[in-house]
C-alpha positions in Angstrom: 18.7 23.5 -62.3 17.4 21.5 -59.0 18.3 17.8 -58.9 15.3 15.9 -58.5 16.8 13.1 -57.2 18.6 15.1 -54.5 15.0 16.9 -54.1 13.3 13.5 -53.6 16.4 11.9 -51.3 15.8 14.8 -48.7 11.8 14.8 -48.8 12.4 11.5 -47.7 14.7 11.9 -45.2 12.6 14.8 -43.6 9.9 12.3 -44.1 11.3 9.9 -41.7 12.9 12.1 -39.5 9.5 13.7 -38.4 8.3 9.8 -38.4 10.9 9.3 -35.9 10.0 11.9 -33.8 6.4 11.5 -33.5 7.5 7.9 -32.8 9.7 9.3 -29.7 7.1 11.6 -29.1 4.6 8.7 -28.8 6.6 6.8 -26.9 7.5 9.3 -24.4 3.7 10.5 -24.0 3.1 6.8 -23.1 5.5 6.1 -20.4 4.5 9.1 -19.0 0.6 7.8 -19.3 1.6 4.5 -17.9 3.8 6.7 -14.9 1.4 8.5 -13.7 -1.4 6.0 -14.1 0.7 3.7 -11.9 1.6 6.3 -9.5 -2.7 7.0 -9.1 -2.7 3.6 -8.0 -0.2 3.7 -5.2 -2.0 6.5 -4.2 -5.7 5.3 -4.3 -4.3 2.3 -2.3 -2.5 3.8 0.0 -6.2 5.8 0.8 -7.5 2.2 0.3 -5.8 1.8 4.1 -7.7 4.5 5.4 -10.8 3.8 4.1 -10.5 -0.1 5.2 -10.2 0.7 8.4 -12.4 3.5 8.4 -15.1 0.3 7.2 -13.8 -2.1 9.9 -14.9 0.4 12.7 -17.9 0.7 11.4 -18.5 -2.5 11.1 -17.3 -3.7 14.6 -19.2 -0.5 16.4 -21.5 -2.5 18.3 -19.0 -5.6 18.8 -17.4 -6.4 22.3 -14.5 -7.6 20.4 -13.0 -8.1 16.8 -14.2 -11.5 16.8 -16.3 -11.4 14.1 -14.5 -9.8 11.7 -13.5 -10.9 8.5 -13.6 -10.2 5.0 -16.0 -12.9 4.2 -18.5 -11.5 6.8 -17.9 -7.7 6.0 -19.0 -9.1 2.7 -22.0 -9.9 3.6 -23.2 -7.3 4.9 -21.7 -5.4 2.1 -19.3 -3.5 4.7 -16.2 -3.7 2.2 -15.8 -0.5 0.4 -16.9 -0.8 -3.3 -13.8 -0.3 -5.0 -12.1 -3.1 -2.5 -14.8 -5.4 -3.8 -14.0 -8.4 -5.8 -15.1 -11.9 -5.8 -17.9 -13.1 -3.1 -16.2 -13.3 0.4 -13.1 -11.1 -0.7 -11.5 -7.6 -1.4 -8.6 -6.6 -3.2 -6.5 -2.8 -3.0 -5.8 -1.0 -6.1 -2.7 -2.7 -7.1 -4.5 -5.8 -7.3 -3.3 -7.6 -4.9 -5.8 -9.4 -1.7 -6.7 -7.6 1.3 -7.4 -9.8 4.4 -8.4 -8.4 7.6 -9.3 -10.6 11.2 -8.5 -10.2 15.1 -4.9 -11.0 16.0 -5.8 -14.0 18.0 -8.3 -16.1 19.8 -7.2 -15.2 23.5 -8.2 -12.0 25.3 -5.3 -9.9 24.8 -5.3 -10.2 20.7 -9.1 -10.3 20.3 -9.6 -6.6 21.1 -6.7 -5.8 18.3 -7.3 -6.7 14.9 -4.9 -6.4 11.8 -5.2 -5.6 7.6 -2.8 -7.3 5.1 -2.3 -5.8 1.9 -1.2 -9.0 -0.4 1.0 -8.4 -3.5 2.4 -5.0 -3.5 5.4 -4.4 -5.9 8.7 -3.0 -4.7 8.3 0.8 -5.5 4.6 0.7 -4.1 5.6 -0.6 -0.7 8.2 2.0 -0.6 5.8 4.6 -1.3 2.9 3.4 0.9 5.4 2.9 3.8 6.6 6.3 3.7 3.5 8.4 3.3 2.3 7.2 6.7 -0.6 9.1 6.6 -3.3 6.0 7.4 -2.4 6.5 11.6 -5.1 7.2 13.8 -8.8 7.5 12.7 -10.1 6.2 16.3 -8.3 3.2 16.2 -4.8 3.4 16.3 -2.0 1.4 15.0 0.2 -0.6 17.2 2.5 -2.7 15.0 3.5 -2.4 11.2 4.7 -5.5 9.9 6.6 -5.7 6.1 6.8 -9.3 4.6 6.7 -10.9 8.3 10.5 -9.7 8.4 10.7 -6.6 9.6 8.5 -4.9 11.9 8.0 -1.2 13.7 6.4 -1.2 17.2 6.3 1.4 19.8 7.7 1.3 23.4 4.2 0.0 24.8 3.1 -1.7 21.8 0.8 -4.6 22.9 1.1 -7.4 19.5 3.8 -10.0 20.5 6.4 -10.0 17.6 8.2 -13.4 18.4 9.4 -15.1 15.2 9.8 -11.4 13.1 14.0 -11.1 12.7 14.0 -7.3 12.5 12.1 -5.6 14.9 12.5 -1.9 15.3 11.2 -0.2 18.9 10.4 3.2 18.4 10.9 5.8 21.6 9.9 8.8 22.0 12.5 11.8 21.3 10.2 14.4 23.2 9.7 13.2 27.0 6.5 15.3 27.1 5.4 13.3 23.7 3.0 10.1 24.7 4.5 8.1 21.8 7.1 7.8 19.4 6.4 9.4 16.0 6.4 6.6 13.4 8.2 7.9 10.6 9.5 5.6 7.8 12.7 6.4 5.7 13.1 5.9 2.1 15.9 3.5 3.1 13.9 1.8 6.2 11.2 0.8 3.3 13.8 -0.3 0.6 15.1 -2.5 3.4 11.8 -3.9 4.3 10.3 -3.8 0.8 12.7 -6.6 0.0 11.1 -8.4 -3.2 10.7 -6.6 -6.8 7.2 -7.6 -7.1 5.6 -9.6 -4.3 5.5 -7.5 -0.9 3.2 -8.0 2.1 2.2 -5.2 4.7 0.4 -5.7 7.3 -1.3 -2.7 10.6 -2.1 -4.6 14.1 -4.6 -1.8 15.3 -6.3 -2.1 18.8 
């Protein structure tokens, strides 16, 4: 004759046994959520570059110069793209962090380049933005790429004076037929660069 006892004793353990793996199951379906949710938003951001610039040239079309631009003033004339918009004068990317955008300088040579900071990018984001590279060209081209003012990829006729940056990498061409170096990032370059867990800065001269 059945044991009850024994009966009840494995109901429950079969009981919490399938608890625990819903549990795991719940858990797992959740990291993978929060994963991919994070990885949308290194993406979106990284097309955030793109699109920022994209707005910039726009916005400067019938400019001598880069002067006038700003974020406050793309602002007002409701140049910043919608999903960069945040409070009155300012725009932020998709990891949350401020976006600032301006000329270079005051004199003549830095007026006619202008630059975009992403603020506040965490360690594996930098990495990945750095290395997808695909936010070169669009009609204005990038001069200097510049990683927590430290560290800072130019090419061999590169205009922006990087005084005061400690790592400076010159890029040559490897083709003598090729008018520029091909900017390509290594997982390794962008660790290097990318230095702090949570708090990186990037910043694209253009001209």
């Amino acid at each position: 004759m059945p044991n009850k006892s024994n009966e009840a004793g494995r109901t429950m353990l079969e009981t919490i046994m399938y608890i625990s793996l819903l549990m795991v199951l719940g858990i797992s379906i959740a990291q993978y959520m929060q994963n991919a949710f994070r990885r949308y938003k290194i993406g979106r951001t990284a097309q955030q570059i793109i699109d920022f610039k994209k707005a910039i040239i726009h916005f400067t079309a019938a400019d001598e110069d880069y002067t006038n631009l700003s974020v406050a003033n793309m602002d007002k004339q409701h140049a910043v793209p919608l999903d960069m918009r945040a409070a009155v004068g300012t725009a932020h990317h998709a990891l949350g962090g401020t976006v600032t955008a301006g000329p270079v300088g005051p004199d003549d040579n830095n007026k006619y380049m202008f630059y975009i900071t992403f603020n506040n990018i965490f360690q594996g984001g930098c990495v990945e933005i750095l290395t997808q590279g695909q936010f070169y060209g669009d009609g204005s081209e990038m001069d200097t790429l510049i990683v927590n003012n430290s560290t800072a990829w130019r090419y061999q006729y590169s205009f922006y004076n990087t005084t005061g940056i400690s790592n400076v990498h010159t890029l040559m061409p490897t083709n003598p037929n090729a008018p520029v170096a091909n900017m390509h990032l290594t997982i390794n370059d962008a660790l290097n660069a990318c230095s702090d867990k949570e708090n990186n800065t990037i910043t694209w001269i253009f001209s």
